[in-house]
Structure formats: C-alpha cells, structure tokens
C-alpha positions in Angstrom: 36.7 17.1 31.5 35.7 13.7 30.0 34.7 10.8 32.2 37.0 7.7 31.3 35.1 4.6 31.5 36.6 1.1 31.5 33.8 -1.7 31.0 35.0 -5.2 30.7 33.2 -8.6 30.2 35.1 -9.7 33.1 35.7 -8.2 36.8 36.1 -11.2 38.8 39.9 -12.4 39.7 42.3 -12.6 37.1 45.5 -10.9 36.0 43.2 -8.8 33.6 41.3 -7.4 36.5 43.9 -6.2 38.7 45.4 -4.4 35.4 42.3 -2.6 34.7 41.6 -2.0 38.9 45.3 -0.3 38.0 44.9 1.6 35.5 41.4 3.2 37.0 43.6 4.1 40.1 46.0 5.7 37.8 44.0 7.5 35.7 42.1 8.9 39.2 45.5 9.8 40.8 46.3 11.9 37.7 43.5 13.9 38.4 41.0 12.4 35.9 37.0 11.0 36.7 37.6 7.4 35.8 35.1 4.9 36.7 35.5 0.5 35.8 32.3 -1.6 34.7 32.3 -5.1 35.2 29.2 -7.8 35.2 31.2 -9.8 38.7 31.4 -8.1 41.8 34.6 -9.2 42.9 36.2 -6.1 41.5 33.5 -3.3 43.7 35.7 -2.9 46.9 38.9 -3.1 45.3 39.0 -0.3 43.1 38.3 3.6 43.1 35.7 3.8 40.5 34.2 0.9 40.8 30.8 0.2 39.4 28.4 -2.9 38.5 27.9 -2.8 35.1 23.9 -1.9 35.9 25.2 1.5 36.5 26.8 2.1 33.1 25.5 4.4 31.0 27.1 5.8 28.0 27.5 9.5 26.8 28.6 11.4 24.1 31.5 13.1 25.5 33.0 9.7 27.3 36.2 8.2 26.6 35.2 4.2 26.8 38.4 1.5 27.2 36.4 -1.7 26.2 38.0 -5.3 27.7 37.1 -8.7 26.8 33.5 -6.8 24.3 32.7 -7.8 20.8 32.1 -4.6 19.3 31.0 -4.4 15.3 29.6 -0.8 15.3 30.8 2.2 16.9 28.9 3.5 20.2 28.1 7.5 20.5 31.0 8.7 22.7 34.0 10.5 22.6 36.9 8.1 22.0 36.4 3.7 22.1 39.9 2.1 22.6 40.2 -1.8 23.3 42.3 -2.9 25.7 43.2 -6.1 24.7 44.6 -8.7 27.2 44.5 -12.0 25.7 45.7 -14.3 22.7 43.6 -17.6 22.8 40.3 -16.8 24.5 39.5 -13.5 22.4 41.5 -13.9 18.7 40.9 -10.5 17.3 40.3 -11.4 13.9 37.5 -14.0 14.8 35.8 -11.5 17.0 33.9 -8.3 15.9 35.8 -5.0 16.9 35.1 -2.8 14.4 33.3 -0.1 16.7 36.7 0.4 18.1 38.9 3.2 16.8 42.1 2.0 18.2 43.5 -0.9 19.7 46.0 -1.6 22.7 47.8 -4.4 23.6 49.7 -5.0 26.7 53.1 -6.9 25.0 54.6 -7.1 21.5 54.6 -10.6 21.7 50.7 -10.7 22.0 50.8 -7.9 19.3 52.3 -9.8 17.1 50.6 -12.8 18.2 47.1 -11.6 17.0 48.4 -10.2 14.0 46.5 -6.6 14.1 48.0 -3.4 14.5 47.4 -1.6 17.9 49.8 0.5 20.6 51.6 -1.3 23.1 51.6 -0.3 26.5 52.4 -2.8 29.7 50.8 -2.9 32.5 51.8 -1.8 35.6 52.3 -3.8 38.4 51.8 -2.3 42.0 52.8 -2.8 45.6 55.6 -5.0 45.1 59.0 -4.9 46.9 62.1 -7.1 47.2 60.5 -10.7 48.9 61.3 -10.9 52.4 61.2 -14.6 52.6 63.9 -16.6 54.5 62.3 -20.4 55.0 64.1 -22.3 52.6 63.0 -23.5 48.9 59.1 -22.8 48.9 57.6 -22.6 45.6 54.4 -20.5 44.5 51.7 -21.0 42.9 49.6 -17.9 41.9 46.7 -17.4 40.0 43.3 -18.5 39.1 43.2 -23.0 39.5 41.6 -24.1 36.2 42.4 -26.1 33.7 44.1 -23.7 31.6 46.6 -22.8 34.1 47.3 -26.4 35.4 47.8 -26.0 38.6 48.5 -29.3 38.8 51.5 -30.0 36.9 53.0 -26.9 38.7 52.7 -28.4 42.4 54.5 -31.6 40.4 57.3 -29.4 39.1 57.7 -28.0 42.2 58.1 -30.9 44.3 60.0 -32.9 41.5 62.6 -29.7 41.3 63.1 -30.5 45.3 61.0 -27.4 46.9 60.2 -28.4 50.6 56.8 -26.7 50.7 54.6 -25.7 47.8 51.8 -22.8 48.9 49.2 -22.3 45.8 47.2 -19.0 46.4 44.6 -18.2 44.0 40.3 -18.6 43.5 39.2 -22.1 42.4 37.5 -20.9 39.9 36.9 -24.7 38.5 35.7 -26.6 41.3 35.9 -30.0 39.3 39.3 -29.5 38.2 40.3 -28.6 42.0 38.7 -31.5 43.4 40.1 -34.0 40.2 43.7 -32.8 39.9 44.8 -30.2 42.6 42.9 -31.6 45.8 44.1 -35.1 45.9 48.3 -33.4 45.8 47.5 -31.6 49.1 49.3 -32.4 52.0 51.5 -31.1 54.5 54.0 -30.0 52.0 51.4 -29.0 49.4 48.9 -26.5 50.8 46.3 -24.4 49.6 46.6 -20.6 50.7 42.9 -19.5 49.3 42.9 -16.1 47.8 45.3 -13.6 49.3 44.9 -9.9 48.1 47.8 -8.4 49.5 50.7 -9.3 46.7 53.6 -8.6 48.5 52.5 -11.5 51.3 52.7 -13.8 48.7 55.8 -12.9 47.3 57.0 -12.7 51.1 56.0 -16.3 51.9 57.5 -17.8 48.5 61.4 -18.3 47.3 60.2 -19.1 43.7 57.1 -19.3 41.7 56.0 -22.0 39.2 53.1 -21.7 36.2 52.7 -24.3 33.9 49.8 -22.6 31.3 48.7 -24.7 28.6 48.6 -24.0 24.8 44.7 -23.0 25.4 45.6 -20.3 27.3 48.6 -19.0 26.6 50.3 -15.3 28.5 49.8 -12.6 26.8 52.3 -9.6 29.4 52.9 -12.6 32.5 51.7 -10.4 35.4 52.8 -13.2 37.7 56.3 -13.0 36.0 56.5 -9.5 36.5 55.9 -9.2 39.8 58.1 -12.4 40.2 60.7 -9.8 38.7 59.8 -7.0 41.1 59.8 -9.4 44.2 63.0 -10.4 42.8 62.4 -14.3 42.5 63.4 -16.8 40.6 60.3 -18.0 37.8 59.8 -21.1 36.6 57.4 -21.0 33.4 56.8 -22.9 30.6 56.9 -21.8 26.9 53.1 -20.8 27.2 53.3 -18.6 30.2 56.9 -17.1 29.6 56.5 -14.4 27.1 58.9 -11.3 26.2 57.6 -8.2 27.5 58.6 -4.8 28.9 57.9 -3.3 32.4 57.8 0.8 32.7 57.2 2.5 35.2 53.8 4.5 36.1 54.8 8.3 34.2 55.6 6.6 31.2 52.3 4.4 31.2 50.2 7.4 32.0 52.1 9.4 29.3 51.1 6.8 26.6 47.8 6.4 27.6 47.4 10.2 27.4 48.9 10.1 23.8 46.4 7.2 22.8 43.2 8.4 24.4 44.2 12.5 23.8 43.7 13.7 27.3 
C-alpha cells in the first residue's frame, strides 16, 4: 500500500496544523501508513505520524499532500495534491504550483476566493461536545495573538458588548504585538489562558467567542467557528473571519479524500 505523506511549510500552532494533525489521524485510523512533515516541532507529540521534516524522503510510489509549498515542477511519486488552507498569505495564482496534479480547498468561499479550480472538502473538527459552561457571559478568545488576528480589538468587543470576563487562549506568536496591544488590556476581567490543547476546556470555560481577523488575513473554513458551532456557542466574527462553509462528518471526508487521492 502507498505511504501518504503530508509535508507542510508550517507545523507549529495554527488552525492549519490541527487540520492536517486530523487528517493524518484519519487517514491512520482507516487503516492507511500516513505520516505529517513539518519544519516546527510543535506538531511531533501531537500527532500519529509525526515527523521533522529532516526525515522526509520522497519515493516513487508515495502519495504526497503538499501545504503552504511552492511547487513549479512535478516531484517523482505517485500522486501530489495541495491542500490549500489559505486566501491572503498563499494567492495561488502568484505562487508556483504547477508540480501539483490537483488541488483541494477546504471551503467554496476560499475556492472561489482564489479563483482556481480544485475539490472541496472541509475539515474536520474533533473532540468537541456541547460547552458545559454555566459562569455567566465569558467571552473567548482563541487562536494564534498576532496582528492579523487582532486580538486586541476582540478583548474590546468583548468587554464593550458587556461580557464579565474575557479569557484569550492561544500562542503569542508576536511578542511585540502582545506586549503593544494585548498586554496593557489585562486585568482581572481580561486574562490570558496561554495555550490550552484540550478544545473542549476551552469551549467549557467560555459562553461565547469573539475574532476580529483583519483584511490581511482573512478565514478561509473558520475552524474556531466551527467548533463554536459544535460547542454550540454563540460567535461573534467579523466579515474577515466569518465565511460560508460546510461541516461533514468524518465518513464522508474520508470518502472524498479516497476519491481525490484514488486509494
């Protein structure tokens, strides 16, 4: 059987990341040797399959899914689908993909979006169940703190729209911005959680979640939104991180990708 092999350009935290740590699981559950490549190490306990990208090597007979990786000529393997999960920070027709013989996108929205032809197929979105949360009006904040996401103007949504406690869980992943605009809005209403793994403690703590993206980085599925959905909470998003897309559930993922990769 062929070895699928996910390599992405980035495996540290992100919504990306735990959609590709997903759909390695998946593909290993079904009964498949699946294995995820990334240059960060954040993703290496996290996932069955995991590897540093130091390990990869590629073979003729391997099915590669390619995230986030200009690639202009095709590589000697099997089957090279890209798994597209952006709009903004990787424009498909500025980048060089022609190695690829078929792209996937996560939304029709970010399908459309780019304005190339691929299959759409969501991602999944694990481990969450109804929130269990009964403290009142406390808002979420959850994802990555950069500028893009501004992280900021959510705790001031928040606190404007009346919550009594805003709790922002994520990685700083730009300290300057943190220290600038986030750190100074802390305080015994506003607290930072750190980076929490386990989702559904998240969604357990919070009655409602907050993203305010801006027009630099705009969703392209809304994993936050999705499990917001799942946890069933209420979502507060702006126009550049509320986007139409579709949840299914796991057969019916697997079953596509099985179509699009010809297991």
């Amino acid at each position: 059987m062929a070895k699928i092999k996910i390599i992405t350009r980035w495996s540290a935290e992100g919504g990306s990341t735990f959609s590709l740590m997903e759909l390695c699981d998946l593909f290993n559950e079904k009964g498949h040797e699946c294995y995820m490549y990334g240059p960060h190490d954040w993703h290496l306990d996290k996932c069955e399959g995991a590897r540093p990208m130091t390990d990869l090597k590629i073979e003729k007979d391997d099915i590669i899914i390619g995230h986030f990786i200009p690639l202009p000529t095709r590589l000697n393997a099997k089957k090279i689908i890209l798994s597209c999960h952006e709009k903004e920070v990787f424009k498909l027709k500025e980048e060089q993909i022609g190695g690829y013989d078929k792209i996937r996108f996560v939304s029709e929205d970010q399908m459309n979006w780019q304005g190339v032809y691929g299959k759409v197929i969501p991602n999944s979105v694990r481990g969450i169940k109804p929130s269990q949360n009964t403290e009142g009006k406390v808002a979420g904040i959850v994802g990555t703190i950069n500028r893009g996401k501004q992280t900021h103007i959510s705790i001031e949504r928040a606190l404007k729209d009346g919550c009594d406690k805003v709790l922002i869980y994520g990685n700083i992943y730009d300290v300057a911005y943190y220290n600038e605009c986030v750190k100074p809005l802390l305080s015994n209403r506003v607290l930072y959680m750190g980076m929490e793994m386990n989702r559904q403690k998240i969604y357990d703590s919070v009655s409602c979640v907050y993203q305010s993206n801006s027009k630099d980085l705009p969703e392209a599925f809304g994993r936050v939104r999705a499990e917001c959905i799942k946890a069933g909470i209420d979502y507060h998003g702006n126009q550049n991180s509320t986007v139409k897309f579709e949840l299914w559930d796991e057969d019916k993922i697997y079953e596509a990708w099985k179509e699009l990769l010809e297991l």
